[in-house]
DRENTORKOL-3810 file (N, C-alpha, C; in nm, 4 decimals):
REM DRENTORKOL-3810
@n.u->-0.6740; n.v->-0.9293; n.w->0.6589; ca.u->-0.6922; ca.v->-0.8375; ca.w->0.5491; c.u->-0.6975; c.v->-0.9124; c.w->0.4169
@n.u->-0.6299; n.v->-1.0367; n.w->0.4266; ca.u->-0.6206; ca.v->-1.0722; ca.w->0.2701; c.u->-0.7618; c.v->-1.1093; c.w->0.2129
@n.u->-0.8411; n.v->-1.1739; n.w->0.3251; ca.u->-0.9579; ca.v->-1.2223; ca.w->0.2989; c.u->-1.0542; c.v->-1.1751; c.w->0.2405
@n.u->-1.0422; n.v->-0.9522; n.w->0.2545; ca.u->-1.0908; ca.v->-0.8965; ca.w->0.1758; c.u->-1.1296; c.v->-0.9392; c.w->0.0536
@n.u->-0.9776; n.v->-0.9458; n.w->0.0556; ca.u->-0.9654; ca.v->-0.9130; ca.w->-0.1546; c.u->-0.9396; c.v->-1.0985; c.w->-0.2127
@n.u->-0.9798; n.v->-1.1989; n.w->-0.1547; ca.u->-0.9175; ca.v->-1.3194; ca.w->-0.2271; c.u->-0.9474; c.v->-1.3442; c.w->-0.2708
@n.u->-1.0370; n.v->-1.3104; n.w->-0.3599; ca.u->-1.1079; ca.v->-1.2928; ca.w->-0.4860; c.u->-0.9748; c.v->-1.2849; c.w->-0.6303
@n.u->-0.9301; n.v->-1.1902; n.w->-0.5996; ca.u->-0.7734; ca.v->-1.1346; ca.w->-0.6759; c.u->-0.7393; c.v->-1.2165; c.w->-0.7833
@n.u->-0.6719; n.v->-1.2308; n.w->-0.8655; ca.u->-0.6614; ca.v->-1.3114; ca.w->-0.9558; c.u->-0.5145; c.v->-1.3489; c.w->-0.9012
@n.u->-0.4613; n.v->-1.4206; n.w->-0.9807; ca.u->-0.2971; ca.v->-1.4806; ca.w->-0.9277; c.u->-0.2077; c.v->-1.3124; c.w->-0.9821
@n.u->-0.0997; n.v->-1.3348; n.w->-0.8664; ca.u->0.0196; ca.v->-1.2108; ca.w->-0.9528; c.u->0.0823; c.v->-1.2324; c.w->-1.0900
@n.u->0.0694; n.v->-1.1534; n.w->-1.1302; ca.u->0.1273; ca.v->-1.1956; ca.w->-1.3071; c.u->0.3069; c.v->-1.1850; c.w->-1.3202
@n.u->0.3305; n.v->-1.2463; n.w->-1.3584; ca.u->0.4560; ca.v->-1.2888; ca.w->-1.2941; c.u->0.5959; c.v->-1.1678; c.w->-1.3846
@n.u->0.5128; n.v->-1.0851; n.w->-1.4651; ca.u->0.5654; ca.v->-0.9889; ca.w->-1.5305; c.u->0.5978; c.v->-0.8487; c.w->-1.4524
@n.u->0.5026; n.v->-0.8739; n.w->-1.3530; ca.u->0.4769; ca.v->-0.7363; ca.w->-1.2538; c.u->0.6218; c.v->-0.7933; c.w->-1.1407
@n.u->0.6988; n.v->-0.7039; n.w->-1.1349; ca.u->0.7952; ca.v->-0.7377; ca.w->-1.0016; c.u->0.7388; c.v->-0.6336; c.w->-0.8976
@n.u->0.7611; n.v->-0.7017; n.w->-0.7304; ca.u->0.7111; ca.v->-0.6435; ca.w->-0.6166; c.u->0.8008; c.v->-0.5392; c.w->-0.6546
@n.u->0.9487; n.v->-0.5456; n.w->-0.6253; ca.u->0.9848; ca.v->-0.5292; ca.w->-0.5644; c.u->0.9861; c.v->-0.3535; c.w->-0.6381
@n.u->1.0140; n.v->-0.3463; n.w->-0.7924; ca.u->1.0199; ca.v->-0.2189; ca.w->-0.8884; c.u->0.8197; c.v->-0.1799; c.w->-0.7930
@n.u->0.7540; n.v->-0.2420; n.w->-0.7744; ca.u->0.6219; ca.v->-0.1422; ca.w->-0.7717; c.u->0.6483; c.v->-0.1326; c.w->-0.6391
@n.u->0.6878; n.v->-0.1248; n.w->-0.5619; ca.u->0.7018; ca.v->-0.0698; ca.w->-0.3625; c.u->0.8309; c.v->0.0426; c.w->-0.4450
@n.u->0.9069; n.v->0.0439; n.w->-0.4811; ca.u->0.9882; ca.v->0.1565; ca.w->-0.5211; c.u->0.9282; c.v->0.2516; c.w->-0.5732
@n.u->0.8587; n.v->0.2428; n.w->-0.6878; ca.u->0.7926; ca.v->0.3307; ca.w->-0.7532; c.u->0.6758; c.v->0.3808; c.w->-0.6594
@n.u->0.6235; n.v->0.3584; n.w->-0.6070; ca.u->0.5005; ca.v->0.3751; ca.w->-0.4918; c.u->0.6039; c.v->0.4890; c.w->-0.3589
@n.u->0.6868; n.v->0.4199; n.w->-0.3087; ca.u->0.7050; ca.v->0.4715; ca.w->-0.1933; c.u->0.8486; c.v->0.6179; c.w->-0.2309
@n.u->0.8283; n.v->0.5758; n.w->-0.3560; ca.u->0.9791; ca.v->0.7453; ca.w->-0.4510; c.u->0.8900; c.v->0.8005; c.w->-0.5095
@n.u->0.7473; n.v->0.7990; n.w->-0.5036; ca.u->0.6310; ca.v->0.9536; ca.w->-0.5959; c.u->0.6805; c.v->1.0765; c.w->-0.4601
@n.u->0.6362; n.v->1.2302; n.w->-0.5291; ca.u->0.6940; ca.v->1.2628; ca.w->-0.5288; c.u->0.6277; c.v->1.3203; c.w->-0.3564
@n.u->0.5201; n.v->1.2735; n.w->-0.3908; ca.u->0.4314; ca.v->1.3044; ca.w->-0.2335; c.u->0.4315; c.v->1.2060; c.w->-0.1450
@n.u->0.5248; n.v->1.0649; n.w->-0.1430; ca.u->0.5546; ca.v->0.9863; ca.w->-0.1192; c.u->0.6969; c.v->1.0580; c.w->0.0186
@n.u->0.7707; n.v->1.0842; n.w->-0.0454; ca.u->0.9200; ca.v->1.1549; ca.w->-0.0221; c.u->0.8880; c.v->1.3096; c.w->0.0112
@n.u->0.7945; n.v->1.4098; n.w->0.0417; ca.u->0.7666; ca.v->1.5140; ca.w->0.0650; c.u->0.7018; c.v->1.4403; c.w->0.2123
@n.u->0.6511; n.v->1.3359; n.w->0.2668; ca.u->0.5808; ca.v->1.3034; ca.w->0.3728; c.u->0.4617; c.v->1.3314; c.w->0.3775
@n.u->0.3963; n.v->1.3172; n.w->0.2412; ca.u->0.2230; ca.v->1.3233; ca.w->0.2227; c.u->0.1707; c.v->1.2121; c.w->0.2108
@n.u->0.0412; n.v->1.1960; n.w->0.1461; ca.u->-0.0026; ca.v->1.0333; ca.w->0.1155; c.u->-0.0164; c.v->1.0063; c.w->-0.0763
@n.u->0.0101; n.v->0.8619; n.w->-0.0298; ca.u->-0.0193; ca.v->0.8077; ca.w->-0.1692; c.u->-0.1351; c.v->0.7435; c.w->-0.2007
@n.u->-0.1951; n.v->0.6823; n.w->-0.2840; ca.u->-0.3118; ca.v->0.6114; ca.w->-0.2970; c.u->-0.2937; c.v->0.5025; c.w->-0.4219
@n.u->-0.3457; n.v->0.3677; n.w->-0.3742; ca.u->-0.3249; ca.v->0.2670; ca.w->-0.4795; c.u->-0.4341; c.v->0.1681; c.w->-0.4618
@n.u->-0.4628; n.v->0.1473; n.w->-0.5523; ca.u->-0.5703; ca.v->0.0075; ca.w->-0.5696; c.u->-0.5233; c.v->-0.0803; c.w->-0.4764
@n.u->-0.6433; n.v->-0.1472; n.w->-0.3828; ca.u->-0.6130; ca.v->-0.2526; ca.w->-0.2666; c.u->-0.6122; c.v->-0.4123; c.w->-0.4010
@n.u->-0.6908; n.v->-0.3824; n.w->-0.4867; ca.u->-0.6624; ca.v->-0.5291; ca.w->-0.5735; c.u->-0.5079; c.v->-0.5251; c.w->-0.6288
@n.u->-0.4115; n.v->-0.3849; n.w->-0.6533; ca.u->-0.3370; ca.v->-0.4350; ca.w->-0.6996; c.u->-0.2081; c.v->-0.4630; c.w->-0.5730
@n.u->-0.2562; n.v->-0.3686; n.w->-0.4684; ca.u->-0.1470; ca.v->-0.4552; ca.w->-0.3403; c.u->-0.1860; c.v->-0.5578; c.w->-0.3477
@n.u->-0.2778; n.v->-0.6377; n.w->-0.3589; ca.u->-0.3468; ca.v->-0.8047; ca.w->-0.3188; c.u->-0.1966; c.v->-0.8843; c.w->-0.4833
@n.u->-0.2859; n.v->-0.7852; n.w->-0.5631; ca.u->-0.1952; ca.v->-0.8699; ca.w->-0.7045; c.u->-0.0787; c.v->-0.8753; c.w->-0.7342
@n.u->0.0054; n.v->-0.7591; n.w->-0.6631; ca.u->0.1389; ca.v->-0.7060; ca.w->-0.7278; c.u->0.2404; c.v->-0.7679; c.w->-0.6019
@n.u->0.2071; n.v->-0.6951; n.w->-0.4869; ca.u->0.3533; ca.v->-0.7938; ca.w->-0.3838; c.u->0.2714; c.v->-0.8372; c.w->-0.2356
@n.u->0.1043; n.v->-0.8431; n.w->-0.2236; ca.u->0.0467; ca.v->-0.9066; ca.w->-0.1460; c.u->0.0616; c.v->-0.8619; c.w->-0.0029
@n.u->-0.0876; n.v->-0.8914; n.w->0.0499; ca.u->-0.1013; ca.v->-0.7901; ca.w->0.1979; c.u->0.0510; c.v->-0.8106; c.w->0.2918
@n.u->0.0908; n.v->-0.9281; n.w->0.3346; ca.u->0.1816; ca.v->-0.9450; ca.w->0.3871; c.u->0.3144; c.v->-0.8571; c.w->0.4092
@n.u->0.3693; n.v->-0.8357; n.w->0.2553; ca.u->0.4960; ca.v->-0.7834; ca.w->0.2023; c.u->0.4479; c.v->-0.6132; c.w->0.2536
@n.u->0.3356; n.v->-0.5743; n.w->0.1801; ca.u->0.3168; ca.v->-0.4726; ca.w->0.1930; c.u->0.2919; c.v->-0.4021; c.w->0.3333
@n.u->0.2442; n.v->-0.4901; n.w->0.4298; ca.u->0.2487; ca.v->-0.4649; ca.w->0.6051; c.u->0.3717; c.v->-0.4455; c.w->0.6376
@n.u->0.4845; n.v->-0.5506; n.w->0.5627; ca.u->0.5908; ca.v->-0.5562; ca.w->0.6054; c.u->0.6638; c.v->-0.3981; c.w->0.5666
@n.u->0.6572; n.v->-0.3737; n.w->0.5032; ca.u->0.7264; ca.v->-0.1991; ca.w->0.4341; c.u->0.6441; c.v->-0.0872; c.w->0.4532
@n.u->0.5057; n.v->-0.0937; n.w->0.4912; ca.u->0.4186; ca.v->-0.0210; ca.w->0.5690; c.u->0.5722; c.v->0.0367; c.w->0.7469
@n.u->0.5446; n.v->-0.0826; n.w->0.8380; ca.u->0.6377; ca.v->-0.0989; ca.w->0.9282; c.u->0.7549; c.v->-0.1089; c.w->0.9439
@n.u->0.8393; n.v->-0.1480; n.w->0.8396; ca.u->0.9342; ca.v->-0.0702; ca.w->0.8108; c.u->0.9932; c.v->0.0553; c.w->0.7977
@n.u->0.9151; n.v->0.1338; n.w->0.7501; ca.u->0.9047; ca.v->0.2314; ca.w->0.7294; c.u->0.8376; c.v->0.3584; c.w->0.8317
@n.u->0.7860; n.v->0.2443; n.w->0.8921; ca.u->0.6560; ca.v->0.3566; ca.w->1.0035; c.u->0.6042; c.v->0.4376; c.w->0.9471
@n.u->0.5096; n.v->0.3784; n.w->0.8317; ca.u->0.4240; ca.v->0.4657; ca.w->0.8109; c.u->0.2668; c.v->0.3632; c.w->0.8161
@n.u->0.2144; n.v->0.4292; n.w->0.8001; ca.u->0.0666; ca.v->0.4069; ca.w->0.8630; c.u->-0.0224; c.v->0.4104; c.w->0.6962
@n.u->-0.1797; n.v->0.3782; n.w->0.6802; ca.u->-0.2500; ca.v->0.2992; ca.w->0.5765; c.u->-0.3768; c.v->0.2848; c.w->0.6094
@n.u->-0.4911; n.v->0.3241; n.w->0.5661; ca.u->-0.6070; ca.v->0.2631; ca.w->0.5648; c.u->-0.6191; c.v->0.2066; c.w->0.4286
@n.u->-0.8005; n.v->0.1394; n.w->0.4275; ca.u->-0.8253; ca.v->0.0824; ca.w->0.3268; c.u->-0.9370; c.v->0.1263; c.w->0.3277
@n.u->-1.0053; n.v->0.1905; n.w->0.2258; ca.u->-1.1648; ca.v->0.2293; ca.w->0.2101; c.u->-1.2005; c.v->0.2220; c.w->0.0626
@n.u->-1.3380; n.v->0.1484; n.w->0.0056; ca.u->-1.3928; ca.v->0.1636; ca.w->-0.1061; c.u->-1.3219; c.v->0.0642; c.w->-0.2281
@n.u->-1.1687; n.v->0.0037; n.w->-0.1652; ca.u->-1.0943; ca.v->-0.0597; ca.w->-0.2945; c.u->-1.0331; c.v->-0.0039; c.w->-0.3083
@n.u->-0.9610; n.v->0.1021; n.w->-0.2344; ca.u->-0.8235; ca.v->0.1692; ca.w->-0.2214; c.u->-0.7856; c.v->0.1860; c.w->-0.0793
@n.u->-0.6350; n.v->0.2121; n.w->-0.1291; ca.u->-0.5387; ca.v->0.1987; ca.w->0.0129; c.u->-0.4918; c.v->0.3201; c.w->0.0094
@n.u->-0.4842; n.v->0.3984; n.w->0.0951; ca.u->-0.4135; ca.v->0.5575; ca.w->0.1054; c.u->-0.3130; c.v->0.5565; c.w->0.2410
@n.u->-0.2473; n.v->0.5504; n.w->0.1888; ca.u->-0.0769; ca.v->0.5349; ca.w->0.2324; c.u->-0.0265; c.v->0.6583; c.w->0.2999
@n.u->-0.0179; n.v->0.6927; n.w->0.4540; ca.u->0.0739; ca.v->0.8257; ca.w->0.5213; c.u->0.1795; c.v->0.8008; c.w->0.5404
@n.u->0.2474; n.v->0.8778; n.w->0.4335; ca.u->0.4124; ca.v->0.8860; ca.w->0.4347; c.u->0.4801; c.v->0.9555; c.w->0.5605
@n.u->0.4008; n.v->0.8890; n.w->0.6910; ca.u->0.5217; ca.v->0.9633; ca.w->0.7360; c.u->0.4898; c.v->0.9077; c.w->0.8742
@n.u->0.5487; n.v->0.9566; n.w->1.0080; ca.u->0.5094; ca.v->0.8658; ca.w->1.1426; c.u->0.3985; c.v->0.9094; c.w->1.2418
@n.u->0.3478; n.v->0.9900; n.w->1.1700; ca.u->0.2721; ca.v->1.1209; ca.w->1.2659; c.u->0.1398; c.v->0.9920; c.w->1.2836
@n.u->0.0583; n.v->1.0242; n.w->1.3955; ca.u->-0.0695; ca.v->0.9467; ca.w->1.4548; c.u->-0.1798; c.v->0.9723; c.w->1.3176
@n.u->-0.2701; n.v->0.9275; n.w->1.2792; ca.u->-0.3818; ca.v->0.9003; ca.w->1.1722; c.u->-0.5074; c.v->0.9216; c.w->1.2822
@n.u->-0.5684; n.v->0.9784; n.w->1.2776; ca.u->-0.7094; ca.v->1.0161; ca.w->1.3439; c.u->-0.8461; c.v->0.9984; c.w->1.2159
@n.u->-0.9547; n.v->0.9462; n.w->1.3073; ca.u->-1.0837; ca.v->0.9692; ca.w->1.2132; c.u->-1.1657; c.v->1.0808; c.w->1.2521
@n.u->-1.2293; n.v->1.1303; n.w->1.1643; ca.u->-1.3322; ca.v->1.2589; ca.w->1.2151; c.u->-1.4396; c.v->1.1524; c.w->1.1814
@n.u->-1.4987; n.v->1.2096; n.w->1.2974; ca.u->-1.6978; ca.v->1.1358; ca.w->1.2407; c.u->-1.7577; c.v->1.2931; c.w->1.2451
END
């Protein structure tokens, strides 16, 4: 996945992971068990594909990536595609 985005510029060292996975995973549709949505450049910039797989699975929740965004299911239920 990282290879997507390695383009990315470096993380700016002002941004902490750890305050933006808090703020991301405490919105308020986050904690209701809906989805969230965030720029895939700024997971790449802010705490990087890795970290973010890691608290994805932690958590058991599930993630695609389409268009340059990541939309995040807050919750453990299966993810299906319609064609």
């Amino acid at each position: 996945m990282a290879d997507l985005f390695s383009i990315a510029p470096p993380r700016p060292a002002t941004l902490e992971a750890e305050a933006w996975l808090v703020h991301l995973f405490s919105a308020r549709s986050a904690i209701r068990g809906g989805v969230v949505r965030r720029s895939a450049r700024d997971v790449e910039r802010i705490v990087g594909w890795p970290r973010f797989r890691h608290e994805l699975r932690r958590r058991g929740y599930r993630a695609v990536v389409n268009g340059g965004q990541v939309v995040v299911f807050c919750n453990a239920q299966p993810v299906r595609f319609l064609d």
